[in-house]
N, C-alpha and C positions, 0 to 999 in steps of 0.2 A: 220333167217328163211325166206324161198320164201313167200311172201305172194301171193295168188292166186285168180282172179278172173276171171268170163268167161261171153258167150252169148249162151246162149239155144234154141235154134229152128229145127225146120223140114221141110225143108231143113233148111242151116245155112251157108252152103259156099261163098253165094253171102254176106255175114256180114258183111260190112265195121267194123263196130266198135273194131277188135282186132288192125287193123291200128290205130285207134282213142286214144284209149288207150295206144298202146303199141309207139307212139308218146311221149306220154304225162311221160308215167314210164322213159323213156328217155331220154326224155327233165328234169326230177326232179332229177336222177339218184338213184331211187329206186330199190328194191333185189322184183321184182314183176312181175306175169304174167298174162297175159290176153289172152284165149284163147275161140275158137268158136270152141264147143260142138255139138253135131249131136246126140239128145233127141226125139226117139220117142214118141208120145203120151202115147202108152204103161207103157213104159220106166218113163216116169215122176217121179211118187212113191218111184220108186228106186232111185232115182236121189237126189231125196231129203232126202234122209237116207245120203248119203254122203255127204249133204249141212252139217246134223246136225252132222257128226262123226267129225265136224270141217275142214276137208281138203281145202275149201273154204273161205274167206270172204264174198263173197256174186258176185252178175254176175247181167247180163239184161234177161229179157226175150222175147222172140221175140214170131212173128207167128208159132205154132197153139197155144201155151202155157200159153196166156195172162189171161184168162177166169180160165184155167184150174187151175192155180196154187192157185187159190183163197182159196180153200178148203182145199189144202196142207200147205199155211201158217203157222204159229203158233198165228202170229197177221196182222190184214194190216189196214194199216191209215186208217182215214174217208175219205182222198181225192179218195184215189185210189178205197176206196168203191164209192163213188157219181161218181168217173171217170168210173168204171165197169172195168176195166183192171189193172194188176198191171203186170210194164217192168224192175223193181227194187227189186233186194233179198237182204238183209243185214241179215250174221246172226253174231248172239252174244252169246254166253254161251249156243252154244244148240239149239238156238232157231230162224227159221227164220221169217224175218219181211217184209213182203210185202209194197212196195210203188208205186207210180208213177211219173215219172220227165216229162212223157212227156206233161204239159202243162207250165212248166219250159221254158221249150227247147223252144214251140211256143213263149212262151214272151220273152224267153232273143233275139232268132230270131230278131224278129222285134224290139226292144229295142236298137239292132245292128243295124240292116237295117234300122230304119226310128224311129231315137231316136225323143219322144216327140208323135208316132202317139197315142197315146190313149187320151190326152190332149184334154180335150174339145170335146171328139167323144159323137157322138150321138145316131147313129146309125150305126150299122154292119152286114153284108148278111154273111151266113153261108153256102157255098153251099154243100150239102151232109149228112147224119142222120146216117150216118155207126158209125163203132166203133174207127174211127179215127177223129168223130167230137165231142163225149165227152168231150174230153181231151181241145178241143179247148174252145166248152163253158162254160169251167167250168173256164176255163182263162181268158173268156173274162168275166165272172161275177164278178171275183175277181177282176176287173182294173173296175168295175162301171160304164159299157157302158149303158149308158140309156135305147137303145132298140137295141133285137137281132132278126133278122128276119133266122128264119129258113127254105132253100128252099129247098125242097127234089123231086124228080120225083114222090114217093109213099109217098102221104099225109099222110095215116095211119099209118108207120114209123115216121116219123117225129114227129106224135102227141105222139105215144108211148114214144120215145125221150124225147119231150119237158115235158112231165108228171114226169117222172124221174127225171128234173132238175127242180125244180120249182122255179119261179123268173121272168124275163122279157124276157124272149122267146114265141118270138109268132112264127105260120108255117103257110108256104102256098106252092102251089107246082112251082117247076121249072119256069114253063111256068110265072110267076109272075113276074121274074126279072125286065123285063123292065118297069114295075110302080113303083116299090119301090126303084129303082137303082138313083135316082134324089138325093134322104134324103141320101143317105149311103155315111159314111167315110171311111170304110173299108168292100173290099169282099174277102172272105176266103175260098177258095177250097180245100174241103178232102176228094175229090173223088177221085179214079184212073183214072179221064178224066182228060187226058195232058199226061198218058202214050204211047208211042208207037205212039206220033204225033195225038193221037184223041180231041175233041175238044168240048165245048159242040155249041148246036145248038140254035139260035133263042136269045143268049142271047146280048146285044148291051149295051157294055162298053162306051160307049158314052153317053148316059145316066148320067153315074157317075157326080159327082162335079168336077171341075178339080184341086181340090186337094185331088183328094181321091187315098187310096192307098190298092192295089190289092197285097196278097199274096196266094202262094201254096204251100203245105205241100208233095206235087212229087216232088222229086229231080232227078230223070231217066227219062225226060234229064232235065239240070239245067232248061233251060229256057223253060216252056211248053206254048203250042200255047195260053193259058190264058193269063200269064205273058207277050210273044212275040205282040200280040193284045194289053197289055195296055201299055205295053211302047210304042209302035208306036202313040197310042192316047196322048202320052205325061204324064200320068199318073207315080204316084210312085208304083215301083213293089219289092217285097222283094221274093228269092226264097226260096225254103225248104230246101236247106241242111244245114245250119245255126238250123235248129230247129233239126236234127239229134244230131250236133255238140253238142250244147247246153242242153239236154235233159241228156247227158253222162257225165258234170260236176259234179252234186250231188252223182251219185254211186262211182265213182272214188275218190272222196272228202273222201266218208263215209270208204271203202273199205284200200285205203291205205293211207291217213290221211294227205292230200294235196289238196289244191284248185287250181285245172288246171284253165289255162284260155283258150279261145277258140281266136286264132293269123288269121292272114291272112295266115301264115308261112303252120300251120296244112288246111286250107282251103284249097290254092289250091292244097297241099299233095293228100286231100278226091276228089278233083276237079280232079284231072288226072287220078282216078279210073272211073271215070264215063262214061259209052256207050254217045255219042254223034250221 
C-alpha cells in the first residue's frame, strides 16, 4: 500500500519540499508519496478529519498553519510547544502528533556547513524576534552557548520573546550591533532582510572576530547581501537552504521509515530551483 505524505500551506505551490522528498522516496525506492496540498485556513478542521481516517502518515506544515494546528493536534511535544509552531504531523492509530524539526534543520545546517562551530562559542547575535527566531534559540540553548544576545528593531518584541524562553537570552535593539559584534562567534539572521537584494543598515561585520561565522536562514537568493558582506570580510558564512534540507529528515524518517541523508547530489537538485 501507497504510503502518503504531504505539505500544507496557503499558498503552497512555491513548496520546494515535494522535490525534497519525492528525491529521497527515489533515491530508497519506496511505494510512497509526497505531495503539496493547497489548505485553507478555513479548510484546516476538515483537513485534519482526513489526517485521522488514516489516509495520510503524517506531512509538514507551512505558513499560515504553524500556530493554527496547535489546537488541532491530538498531542504536541514540549519542544514544538517552547518553540510556539509546530511544521511536523505524524499520525498513529487515529491520532495526530504535532512536532517541530525546524531547529533540527538549523543545527544539522551548520554542523554541515562549519562542522565544530559551537565548540567553545561564547557568544551569539540573533538578529530578528519573529517566529522564525524561536526555533533558532531554542537550538542554540540546547548546544550551551554561554550567551545569546538578542537584537530586534522593536525592543518590546524581543523582551516578549526572550520572557517566553527563559535562560541566557538577553535583548537590545538593532542599532546595538556594532558594541556587541567584537564578543560574537556566531550572527544569525531570521529576518526576511536579504530578500529581494534588501539589506540591513548601519550594521558593520567588521567588527566581528575574524573567525566568527555568519549564517541566514533566507534561502531566495542563496547568497543574501548579509552572507555576500561577510565573505568578502573573509569571514565564515553558512547559507539557509541546508536548514530547509535538514529540517525534512525527521518527518520522512518517521513517515516512511527510512533515514534520508541530506547529499550535495539533492543540494544542488533544490539549488537550480532557486530565483537568482
Amino acid at each position: 500500500m501507497t504510503r502518503k505524505a504531504f505539505v500544507i500551506g496557503h499558498p503552497i505551490a512555491h513548496s520546494r519540499s515535494p522535490l525534497i522528498h519525492g528525491t529521497w522516496l527515489a533515491e530508497h525506492g519506496i511505494d510512497g508519496r509526497y505531495d503539496a496540498i493547497d489548505v485553507a485556513p478555513e479548510a484546516l478542521s476538515g483537513f485534519f478529519e482526513r489526517l485521522r481516517s488514516g489516509e495520510f502518515a503524517g506531512g509538514n506544515v507551512t505558513i499560515p498553519h504553524k500556530e493554527a494546528v496547535f489546537a488541532l493536534c491530538d498531542s504536541v511535544d514540549p519542544l514544538a510547544t517552547t518553540i510556539g509552531a509546530v511544521n511536523t504531523l505524524i499520525v498513529e492509530r487515529g491520532k495526530v502528533h504535532g512536532t517541530n524539526t525546524d531547529y533540527l534543520g538549523f543545527l544539522g545546517n551548520l554542523d554541515a556547513g562549519a562542522p565544530g562551530w559551537s565548540d567553545g562559542l561564547e557568544t551569539a547575535i540573533v538578529l530578528g524576534a519573529g517566529g522564525a527566531s524561536r526555533a533558532v534559540l531554542v537550538a542554540l540553548q540546547s548546544r550551551g552557548i554561554g550567551s545569546i544576545i538578542l537584537l530586534n528593531r522593536t525592543r518590546a518584541t524581543a523582551d516578549r520573546l526572550a520572557a517566553e524562553l527563559p535562560g541566557n537570552i538577553s535583548v537590545a535593539e538593532l542599532d546595538a550591533f556594532n558594541d556587541i559584534a567584537p564578543a560574537a562567534g556566531l550572527v544569525v539572521n531570521t529576518t526576511s532582510i536579504g530578500m529581494h537584494g534588501s539589506r540591513f543598515d548601519g550594521i558593520n561585520l567588521g567588527l566581528l572576530r575574524p573567525d566568527a561565522l555568519v549564517t541566514d536562514i533566507v534561502y531566495v537568493p542563496l547568497e543574501t547581501p548579509l552572507l555576500a558582506d561577510a565573505r568578502a570580510l573573509g569571514l565564515r558564512t553558512v547559507d539557509g537552504l541546508g536548514m530547509l534540507l535538514h529540517q525534512a529528515v525527521p518527518g520522512f524518517e518517521a513517515w516512511f521509515g527510512i533515514r534520508p541523508s541530506v547529499n550535495t547530489a539533492l543540494q544542488a537538485r533544490i539549488e537550480a530551483t532557486l530565483e537568482h
